[in-house]
C-alpha positions as CSV (number, residue, x, y, z in Angstrom):
1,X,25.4,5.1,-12.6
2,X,22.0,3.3,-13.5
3,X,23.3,-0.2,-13.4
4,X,24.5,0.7,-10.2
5,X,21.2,2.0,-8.9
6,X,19.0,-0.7,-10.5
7,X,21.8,-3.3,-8.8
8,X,21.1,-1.4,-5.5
9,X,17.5,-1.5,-5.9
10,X,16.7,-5.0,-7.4
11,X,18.8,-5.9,-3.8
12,X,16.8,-3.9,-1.7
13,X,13.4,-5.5,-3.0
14,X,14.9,-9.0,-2.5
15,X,16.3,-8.3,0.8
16,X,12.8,-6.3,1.9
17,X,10.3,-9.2,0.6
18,X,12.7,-11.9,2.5
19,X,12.3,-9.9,5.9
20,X,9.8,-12.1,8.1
21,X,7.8,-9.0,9.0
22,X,7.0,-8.5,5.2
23,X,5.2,-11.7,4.9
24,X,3.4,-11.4,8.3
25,X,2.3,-7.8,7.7
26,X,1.2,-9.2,4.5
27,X,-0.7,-11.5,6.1
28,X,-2.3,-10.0,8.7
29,X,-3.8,-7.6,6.0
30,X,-5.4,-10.2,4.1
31,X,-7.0,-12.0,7.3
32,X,-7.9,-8.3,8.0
33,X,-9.5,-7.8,4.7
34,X,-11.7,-10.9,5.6
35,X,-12.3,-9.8,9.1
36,X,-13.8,-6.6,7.6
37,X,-16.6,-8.4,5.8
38,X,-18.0,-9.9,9.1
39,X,-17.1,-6.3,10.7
40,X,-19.1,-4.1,8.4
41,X,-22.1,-6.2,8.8
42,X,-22.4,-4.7,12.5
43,X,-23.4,-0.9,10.7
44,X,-27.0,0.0,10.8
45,X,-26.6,2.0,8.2
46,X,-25.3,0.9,4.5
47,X,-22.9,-2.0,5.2
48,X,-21.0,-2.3,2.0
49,X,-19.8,1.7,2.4
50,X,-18.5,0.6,5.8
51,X,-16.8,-2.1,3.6
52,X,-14.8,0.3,1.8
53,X,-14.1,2.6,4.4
54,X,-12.7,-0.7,6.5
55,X,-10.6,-1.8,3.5
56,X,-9.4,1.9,2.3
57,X,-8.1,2.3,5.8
58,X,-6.8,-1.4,6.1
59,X,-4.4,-0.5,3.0
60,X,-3.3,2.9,4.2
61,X,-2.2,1.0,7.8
62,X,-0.6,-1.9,6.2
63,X,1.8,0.5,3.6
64,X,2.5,2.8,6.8
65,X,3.4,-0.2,8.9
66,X,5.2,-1.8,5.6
67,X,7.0,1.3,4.7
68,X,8.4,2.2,8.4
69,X,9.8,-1.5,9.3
70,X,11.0,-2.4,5.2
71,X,13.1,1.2,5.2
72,X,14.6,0.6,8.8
73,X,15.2,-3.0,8.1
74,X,17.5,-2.1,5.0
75,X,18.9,1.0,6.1
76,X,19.2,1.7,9.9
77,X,20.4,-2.0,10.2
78,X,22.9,-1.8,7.7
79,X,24.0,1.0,9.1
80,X,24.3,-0.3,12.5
81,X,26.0,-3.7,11.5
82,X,28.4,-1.0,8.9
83,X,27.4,-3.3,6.0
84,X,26.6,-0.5,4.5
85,X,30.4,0.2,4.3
86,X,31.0,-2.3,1.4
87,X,28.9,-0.3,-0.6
88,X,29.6,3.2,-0.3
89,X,33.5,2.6,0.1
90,X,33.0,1.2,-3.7
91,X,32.7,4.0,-6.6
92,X,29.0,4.8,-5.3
93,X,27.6,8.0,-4.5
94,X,25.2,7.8,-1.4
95,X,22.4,9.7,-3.6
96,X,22.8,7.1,-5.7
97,X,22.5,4.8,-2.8
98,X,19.3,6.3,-1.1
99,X,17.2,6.4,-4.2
100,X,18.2,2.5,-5.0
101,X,17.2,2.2,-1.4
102,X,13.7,3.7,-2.1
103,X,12.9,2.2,-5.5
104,X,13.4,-1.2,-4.3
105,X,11.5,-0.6,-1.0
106,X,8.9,1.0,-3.1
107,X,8.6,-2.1,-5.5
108,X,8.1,-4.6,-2.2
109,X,5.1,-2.2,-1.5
110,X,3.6,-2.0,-4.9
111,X,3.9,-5.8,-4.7
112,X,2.3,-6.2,-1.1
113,X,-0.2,-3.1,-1.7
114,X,-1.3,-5.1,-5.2
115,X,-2.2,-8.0,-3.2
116,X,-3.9,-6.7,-0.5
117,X,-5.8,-4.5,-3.0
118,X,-6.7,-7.8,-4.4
119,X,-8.2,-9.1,-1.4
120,X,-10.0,-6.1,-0.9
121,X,-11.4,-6.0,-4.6
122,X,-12.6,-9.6,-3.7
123,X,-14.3,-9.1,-0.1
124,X,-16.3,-6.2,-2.0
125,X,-17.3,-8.6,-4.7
126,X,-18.2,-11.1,-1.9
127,X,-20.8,-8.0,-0.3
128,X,-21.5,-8.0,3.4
129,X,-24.6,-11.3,4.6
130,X,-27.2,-9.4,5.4
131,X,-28.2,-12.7,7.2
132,X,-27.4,-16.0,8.3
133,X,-29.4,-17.5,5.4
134,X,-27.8,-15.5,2.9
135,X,-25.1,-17.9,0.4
136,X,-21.9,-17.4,0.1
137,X,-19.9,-16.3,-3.0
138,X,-18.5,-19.4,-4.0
139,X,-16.3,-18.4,-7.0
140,X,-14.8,-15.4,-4.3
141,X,-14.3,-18.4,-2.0
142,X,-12.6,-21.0,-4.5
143,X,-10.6,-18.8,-6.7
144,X,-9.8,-16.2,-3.6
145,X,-9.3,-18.2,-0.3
146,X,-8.3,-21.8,-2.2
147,X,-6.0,-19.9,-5.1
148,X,-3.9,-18.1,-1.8
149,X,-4.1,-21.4,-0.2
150,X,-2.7,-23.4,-3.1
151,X,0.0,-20.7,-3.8
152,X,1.7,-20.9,-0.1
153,X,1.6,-24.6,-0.5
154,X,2.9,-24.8,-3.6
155,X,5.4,-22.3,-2.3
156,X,6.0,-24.5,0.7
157,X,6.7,-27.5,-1.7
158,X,9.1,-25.8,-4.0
159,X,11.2,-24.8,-1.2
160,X,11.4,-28.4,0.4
161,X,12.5,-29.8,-2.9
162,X,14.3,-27.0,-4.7
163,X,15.2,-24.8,-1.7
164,X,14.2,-21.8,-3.3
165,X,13.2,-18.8,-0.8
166,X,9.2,-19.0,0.4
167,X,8.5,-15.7,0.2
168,X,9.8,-14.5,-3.0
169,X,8.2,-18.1,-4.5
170,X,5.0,-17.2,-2.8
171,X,4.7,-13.6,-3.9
172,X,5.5,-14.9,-7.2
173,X,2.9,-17.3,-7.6
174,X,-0.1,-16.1,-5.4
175,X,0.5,-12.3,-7.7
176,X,-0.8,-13.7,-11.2
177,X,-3.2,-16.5,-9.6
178,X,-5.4,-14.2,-7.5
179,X,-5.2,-11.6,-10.4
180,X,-6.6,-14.5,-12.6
181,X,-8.7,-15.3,-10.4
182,X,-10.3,-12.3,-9.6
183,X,-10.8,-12.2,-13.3
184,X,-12.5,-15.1,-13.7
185,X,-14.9,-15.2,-10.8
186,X,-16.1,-11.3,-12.4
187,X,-17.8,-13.5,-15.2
188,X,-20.0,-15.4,-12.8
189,X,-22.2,-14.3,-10.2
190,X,-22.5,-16.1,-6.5
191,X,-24.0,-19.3,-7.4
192,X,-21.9,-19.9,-10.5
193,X,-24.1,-18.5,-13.3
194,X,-22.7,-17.2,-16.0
195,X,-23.2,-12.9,-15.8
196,X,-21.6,-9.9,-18.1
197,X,-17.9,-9.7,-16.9
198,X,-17.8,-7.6,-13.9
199,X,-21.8,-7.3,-13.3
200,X,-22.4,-6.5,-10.0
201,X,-18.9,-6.2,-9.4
202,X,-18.3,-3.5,-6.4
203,X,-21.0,-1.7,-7.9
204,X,-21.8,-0.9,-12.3
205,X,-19.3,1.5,-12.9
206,X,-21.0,4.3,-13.1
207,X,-19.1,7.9,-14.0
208,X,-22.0,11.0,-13.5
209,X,-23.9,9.4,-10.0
210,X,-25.2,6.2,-9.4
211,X,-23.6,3.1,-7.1
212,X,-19.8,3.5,-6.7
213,X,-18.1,1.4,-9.4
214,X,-15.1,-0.9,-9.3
215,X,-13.4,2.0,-11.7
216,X,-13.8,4.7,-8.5
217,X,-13.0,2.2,-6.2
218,X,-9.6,1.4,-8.3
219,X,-9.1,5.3,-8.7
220,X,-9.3,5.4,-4.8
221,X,-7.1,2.5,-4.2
222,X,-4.4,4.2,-6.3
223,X,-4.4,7.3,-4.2
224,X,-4.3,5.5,-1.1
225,X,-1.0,4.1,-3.4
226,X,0.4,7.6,-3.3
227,X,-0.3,8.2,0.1
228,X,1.7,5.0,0.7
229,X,4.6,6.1,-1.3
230,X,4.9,9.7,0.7
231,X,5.1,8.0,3.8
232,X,7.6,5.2,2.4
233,X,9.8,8.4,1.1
234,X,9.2,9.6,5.4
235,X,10.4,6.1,6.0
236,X,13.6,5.9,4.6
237,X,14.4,9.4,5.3
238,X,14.2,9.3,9.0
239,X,15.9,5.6,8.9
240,X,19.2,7.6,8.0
241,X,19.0,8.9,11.3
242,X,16.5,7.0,13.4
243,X,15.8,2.9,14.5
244,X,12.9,1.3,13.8
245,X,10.4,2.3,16.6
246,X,11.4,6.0,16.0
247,X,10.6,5.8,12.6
248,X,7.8,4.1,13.0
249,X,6.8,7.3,15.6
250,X,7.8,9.5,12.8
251,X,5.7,8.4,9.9
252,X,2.7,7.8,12.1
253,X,3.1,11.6,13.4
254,X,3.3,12.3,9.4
255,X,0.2,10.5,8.6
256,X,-2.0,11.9,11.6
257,X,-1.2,15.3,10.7
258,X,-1.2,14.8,7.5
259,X,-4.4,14.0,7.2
260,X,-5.8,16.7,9.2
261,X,-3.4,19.6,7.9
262,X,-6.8,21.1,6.6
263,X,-8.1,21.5,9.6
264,X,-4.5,22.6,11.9
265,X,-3.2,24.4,9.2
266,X,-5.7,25.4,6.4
267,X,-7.5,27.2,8.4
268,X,-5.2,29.2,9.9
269,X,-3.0,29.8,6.8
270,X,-4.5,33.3,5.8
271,X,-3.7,34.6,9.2
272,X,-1.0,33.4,10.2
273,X,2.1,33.4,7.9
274,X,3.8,30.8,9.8
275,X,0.8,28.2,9.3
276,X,0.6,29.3,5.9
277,X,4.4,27.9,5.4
278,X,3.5,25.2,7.6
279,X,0.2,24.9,5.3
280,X,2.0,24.5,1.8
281,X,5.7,22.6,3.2
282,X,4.2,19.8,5.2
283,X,2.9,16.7,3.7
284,X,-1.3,17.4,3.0
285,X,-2.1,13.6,3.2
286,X,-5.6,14.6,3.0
287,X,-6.0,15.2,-0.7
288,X,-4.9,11.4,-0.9
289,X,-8.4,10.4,0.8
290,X,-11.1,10.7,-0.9
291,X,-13.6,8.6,0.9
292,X,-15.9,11.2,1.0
293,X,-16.8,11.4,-2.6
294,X,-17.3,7.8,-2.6
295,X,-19.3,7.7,0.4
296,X,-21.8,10.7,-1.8
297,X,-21.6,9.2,-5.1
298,X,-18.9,12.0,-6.6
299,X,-17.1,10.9,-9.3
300,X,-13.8,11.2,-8.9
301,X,-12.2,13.3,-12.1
302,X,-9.1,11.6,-13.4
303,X,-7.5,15.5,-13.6
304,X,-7.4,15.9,-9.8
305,X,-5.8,12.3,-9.9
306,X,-3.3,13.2,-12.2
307,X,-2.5,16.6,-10.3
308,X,-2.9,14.6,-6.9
309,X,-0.2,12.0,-8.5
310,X,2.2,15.0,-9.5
311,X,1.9,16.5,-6.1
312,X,3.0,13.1,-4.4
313,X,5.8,13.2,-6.3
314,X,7.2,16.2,-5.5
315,X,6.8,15.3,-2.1
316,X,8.5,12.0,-2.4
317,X,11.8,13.8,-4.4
318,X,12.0,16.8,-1.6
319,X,11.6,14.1,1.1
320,X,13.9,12.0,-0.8
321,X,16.7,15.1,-0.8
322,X,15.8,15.2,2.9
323,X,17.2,12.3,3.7
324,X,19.8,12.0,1.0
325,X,21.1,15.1,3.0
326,X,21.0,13.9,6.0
327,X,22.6,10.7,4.8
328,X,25.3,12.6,3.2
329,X,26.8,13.8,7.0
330,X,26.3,10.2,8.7
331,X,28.9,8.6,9.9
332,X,29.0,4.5,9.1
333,X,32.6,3.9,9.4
């Protein structure tokens, strides 16, 4: 049963990375990671916490967009062009199928949610211009913006000569040399001096008050992470029975709420038995967000992490039985 849902999923990740959208969403969240730097600097207030805010929010829309179009694109059109019929008429049990379905989607976002956290860990080392006179940060700008444009060509060139697919070629490459890149330009400062690895780095990372550090910052990028992988689990579920703008409806409606189930349902949970329900079934995407601590210097403890992390995966399994349910009754034949 494993080799068959590893088979199912390595498929699914190949088959969601080659979809056109991928790349493009990609894309657009890098270019909106840049746009955020010359965003921010409109605040009249502390531009670098507008910074985060932009970039926290520019990975939780890129994974909802990501998630809803990579789980309709191998699922609901599978169903719909019954090529999903070579699989489940072999020896494969549609659980089996719906979870390979998830893990490989899940491993396209990890990959795409990486990069773009990349980006942003790079347009926060690379600060807000205060003004026109203020210099760039060169290493940011060579090893960031020149190491994504020499990936795509090189990319470009192997699939002219080899014919080997862009994307997966591109994801391949621009992965480690952004990562080394980013690790590289932490040892110098914005004019090329040499500097303590990391100085100055989104902040000294600081655990009891202080500037935010990149370590909060990272802790804060992996619950957006877990945010991302509830609504992927949404995704998928509702692709069983839904098409793409649907589902796209669906998770959006998920995250909204979500988000705000503090304030619809919390507060009405100790009168109201039906909110209560309401309060402790539905998705609480709020305890994924915790801008709020950053934006007030409050360390994040790594035990609320860990029980955040737990609690995102018991969401993701009971969404996941959802739609493996659901997907049990449809009819592909």
């Amino acid at each position: 049963m494993f080799a068959k849902f590893r088979s199912i999923a390595a498929n699914t990740f190949v088959e969601t990375i080659r979809q056109p959208l991928y790349g493009a969403l990609l894309l657009v969240t890098i270019l909106m990671m840049i746009a955020n730097v010359a965003l921010a600097g409109f605040t009249l207030s502390d531009d670098d916490k507008l910074l985060r805010d932009l970039g926290l929010n520019t990975l939780l829309l890129s994974g909802l967009f990501l998630a809803a179009f990579s789980a309709t694109g191998v699922l609901t059109r599978e169903i719909e062009n019954k090529t999903v019929l070579t699989v489940v008429s072999k020896p494969v049990g549609r659980p089996v199928f719906i979870l390979g379905k998830y893990a490989g989607v899940l491993g396209a976002l990890l990959v795409a949610f990486y990069i773009g956290f990349l980006a942003f860990a790079m347009c926060l080392r690379h600060s807000v211009l205060q003004a026109s006179a203020d210099l760039w940060d060169m290493p940011i700008i060579v090893f960031g913006f020149g190491g994504a444009i020499a990936s795509l060509l090189l990319a470009a060139l192997l699939n002219y000569l080899n014919g080997s697919e862009f994307m997966g070629s591109a994801l391949a490459i621009l992965t480690p040399v952004l990562t080394l890149g980013l690790i590289i330009a932490s040892f110098f400062d914005a004019q090329w001096n040499l500097q303590p690895f990391a100085d100055g780095f989104m902040g000294r990372d600081t655990t009891y008050g202080g500037a935010v550090g990149a370590g909060q910052i990272m802790l804060a990028g992996v619950m957006v992470m877990m945010a991302v992988m509830v609504l992927a689990a949404v995704a998928l579920t509702a692709s069983t029975r839904l098409g793409q703008v649907t589902t796209l409806l669906v998770c959006t409606i998920v995250l909204v709420l979500g988000l705000i189930s503090d304030y619809v349902l919390g507060g009405r949970a100790e009168s109201s038995v039906i909110a209560k329900t309401a309060y402790l079934v539905y998705p609480n995407l709020g305890v994924f967000w915790v801008m709020d601590a950053l934006n007030n210097d409050i360390p994040i403890p790594l035990a609320y992490v860990g029980k955040v992390c737990l609690y995102a995966l018991l969401q993701v399994f009971a969404i996941l039985m959802i739609g493996v349910a659901l997907f049990q009754r449809r009819e592909v034949g």
